[in-house]
N, C-alpha and C positions, 0 to 999 in steps of 0.2 A: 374514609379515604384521606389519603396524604396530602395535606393542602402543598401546590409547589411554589406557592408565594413565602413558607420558610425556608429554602433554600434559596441564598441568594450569591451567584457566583461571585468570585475575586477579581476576575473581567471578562471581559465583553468576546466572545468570539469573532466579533465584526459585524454579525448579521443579526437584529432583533429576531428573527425567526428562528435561527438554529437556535438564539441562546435558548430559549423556548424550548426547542424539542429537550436541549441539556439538563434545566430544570427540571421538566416532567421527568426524564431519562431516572434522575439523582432523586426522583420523589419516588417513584415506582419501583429503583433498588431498594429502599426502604424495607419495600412492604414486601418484597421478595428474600431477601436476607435482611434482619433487620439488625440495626445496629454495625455491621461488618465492614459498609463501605467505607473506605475511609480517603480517596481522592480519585477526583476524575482530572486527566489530561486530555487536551486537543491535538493531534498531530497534523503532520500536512499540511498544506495551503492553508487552513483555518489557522496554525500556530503561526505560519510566517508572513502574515498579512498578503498572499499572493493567491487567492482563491480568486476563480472566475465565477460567471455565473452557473456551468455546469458541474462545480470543484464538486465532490463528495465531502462528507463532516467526517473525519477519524477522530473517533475516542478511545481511548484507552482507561479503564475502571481500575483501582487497584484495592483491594481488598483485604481484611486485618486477615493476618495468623496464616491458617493455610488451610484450603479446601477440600474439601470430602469428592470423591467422584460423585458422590449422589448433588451433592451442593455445586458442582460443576456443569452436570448435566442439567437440574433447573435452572441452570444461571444461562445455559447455552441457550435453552427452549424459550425462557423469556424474552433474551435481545433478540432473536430470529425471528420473534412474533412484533416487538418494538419497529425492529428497522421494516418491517414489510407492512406495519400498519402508520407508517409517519412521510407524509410527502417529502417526496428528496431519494436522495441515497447517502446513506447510512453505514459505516464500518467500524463495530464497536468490538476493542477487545477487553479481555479481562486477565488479569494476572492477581496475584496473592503476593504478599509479603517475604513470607520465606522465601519463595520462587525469585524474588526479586534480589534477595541475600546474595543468591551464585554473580549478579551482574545484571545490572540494566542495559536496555539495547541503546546504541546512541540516536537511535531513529526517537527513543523516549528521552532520555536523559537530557541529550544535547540537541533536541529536533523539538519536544514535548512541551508544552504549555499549559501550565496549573489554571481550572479554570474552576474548583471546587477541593475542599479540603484541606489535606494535611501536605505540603510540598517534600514527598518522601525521595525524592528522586535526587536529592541534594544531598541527602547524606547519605545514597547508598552509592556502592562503587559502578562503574562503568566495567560495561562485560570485558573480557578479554578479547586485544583481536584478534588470536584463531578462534574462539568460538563465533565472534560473527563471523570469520572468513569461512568457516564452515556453515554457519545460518543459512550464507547468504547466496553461495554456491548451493546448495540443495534446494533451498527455495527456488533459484533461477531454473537448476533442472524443472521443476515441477512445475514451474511456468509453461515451459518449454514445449510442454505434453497437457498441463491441463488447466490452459487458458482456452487454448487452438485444438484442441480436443486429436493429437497427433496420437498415433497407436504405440504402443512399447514393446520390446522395448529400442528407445531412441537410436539410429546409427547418422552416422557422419559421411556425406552432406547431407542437413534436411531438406527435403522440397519444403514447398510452400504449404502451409494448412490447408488451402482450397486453390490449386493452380487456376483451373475457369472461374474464379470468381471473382470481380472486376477490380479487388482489393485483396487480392487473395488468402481471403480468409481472416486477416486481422482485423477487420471491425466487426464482429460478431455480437459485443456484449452490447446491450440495450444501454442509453443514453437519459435519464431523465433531462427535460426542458425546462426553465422558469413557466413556461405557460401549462405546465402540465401533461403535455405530451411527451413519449416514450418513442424513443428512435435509435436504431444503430449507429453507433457511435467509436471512437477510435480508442479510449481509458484504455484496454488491454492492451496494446501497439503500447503506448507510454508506460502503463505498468512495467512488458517483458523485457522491453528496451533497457528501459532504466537501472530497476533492479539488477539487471546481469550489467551491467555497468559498472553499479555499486558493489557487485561482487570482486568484477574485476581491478576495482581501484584497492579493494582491500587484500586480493590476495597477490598481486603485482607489485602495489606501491605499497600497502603496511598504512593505509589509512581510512577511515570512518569516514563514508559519506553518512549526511542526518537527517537530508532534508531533500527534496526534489529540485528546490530551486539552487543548490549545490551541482546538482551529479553531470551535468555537462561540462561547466568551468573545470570541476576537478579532476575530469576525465582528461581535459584537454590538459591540463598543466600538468597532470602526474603519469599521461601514456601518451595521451597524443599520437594514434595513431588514426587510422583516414576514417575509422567507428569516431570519432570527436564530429565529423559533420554531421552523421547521419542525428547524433545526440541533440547541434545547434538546431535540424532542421526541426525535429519534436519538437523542443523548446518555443522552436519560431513561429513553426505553423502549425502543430495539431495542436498545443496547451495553448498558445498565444493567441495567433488571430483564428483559428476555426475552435477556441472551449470544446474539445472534443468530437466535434459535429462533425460530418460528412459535409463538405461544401457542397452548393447547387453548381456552381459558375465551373463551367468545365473544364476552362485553363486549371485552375484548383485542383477540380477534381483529376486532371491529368497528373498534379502536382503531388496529391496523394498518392495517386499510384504510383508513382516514382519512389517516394518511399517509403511504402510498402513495398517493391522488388527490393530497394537496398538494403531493408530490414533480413531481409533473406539471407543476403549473401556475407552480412555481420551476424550474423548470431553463430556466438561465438563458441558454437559446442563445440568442433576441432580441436579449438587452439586451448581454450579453458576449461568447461567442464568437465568433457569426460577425463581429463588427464588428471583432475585432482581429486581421489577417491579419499574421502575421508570415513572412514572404517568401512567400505564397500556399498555405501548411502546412496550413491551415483546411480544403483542400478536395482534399485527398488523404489516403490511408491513409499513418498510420506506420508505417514500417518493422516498429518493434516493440512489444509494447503494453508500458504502463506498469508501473512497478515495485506491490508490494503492497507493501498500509496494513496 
């Protein structure tokens, strides 16, 4: 077995524990592809020292030469069994070299933090921005229907995911705790938010959001429109003072559900998604759903 005391990262992701899970992570590609890794990035709260206690670890794997679908598929079935047997939550992607050759995402490039390896990200080019304005709009579609588990296909206005339900629908996805406890939680509200945010600042203004702790300011300075609140209030109160959580305190929880309705009446399929079809991508399932914030 791969000892993971010789792998020693180039820094710290903040937390002695995750670096931990990263080590083991970078010992155990090893022995699964061996020889091939060749650098791991942090993304998210972990690269821009703004994680809370409930933040998720993004990793991003990048891997020599270019993969086989069979060497794809082992690689897929490994991290699926890593993140589901590691306390925490875990969002690890992986990309190849060549694949990397067409453009790197700015969520990597300009968001990403070298935390193992070879720093490839520096000399490869940065994607074009219509391919992320197209990334980024299809992923948001696909948010839109399968985060909130909505039927397809989508039309305009959407109701709520769950009208009777006393958050209608957006806190669905399960929360891990610092103490070990699993609870409903609000990450997908901030994921579907965000991301079509980031869509919209790139297919509007013609600029790269990279980073989460970005996508409100930039929103507000490059659209500015009355979606710019709903972005500070995320900011404010689900990632800030409630780390994901469902408040107990009912003024709160009043406060939640306020936005949550206004998440409704912004989401911006109307005015943005369905109008920009980029080669008729708008009105079929992706293949695979989007990477995690």
């Amino acid at each position: 077995m791969t000892n993971i005391a010789e792998f020693d990262l180039v820094a710290s992701t903040g937390s002695a524990r995750m670096d931990g899970v990263v080590r083991r992570l970078i010992a155990e590609m090893h022995a699964v592809l061996p020889g091939r890794l060749r650098a791991v990035y942090v993304l998210g709260s972990y690269a821009d020292a703004s994680a809370v206690s409930t933040s998720d670890l993004d990793l991003e794997l990048i891997i020599a030469d270019r993969l086989r679908d069979d060497e794809r598929t082992r690689i897929r079935a490994f991290l699926a069994e890593y993140a589901s047997s590691t306390e925490g939550e875990l969002d690890i992607g992986c990309a190849d070299e060549d694949g990397l050759r067409a453009g790197v995402s700015p969520t990597l490039k300009l968001g990403g933090r070298l935390r193992w390896g070879a720093d490839l990200c520096q000399i490869l080019d940065l994607m074009p921005l219509a391919a992320w304005t197209r990334d980024r709009m299809h992923t948001s579609y696909w948010r839109l229907f399968g985060l909130f588990s909505r039927p397809l296909p989508l039309a305009a206005p959407l109701d709520y995911p769950d009208p009777a339900d006393e958050f209608f629908g957006y806190t669905r996805r399960l929360t891990h705790l610092p103490d070990g406890r699993v609870v409903s939680g609000t990450r997908d509200l901030m994921r579907a938010v965000g991301w079509m945010a980031t869509a919209l600042v790139a297919y509007q203004a013609g600029q790269y959001v990279a980073t989460k702790r970005d996508c409100a300011s930039m929103y507000r300075e490059y659209i500015g429109d009355q979606w710019s609140d709903l972005l500070d209030e995320l900011a404010l109160w689900v990632r800030g003072d409630w780390q994901y959580r469902i408040p107990a305190d009912p003024e709160e929880r009043a406060r939640l559900r306020a936005i949550c309705a206004h998440t409704r009446v912004r989401e911006p399929l109307p005015d943005g998604l369905l109008r920009l079809r980029a080669g008729g991508t708008t009105q079929r399932r992706p293949n695979r759903p989007p990477e995690g914030d």
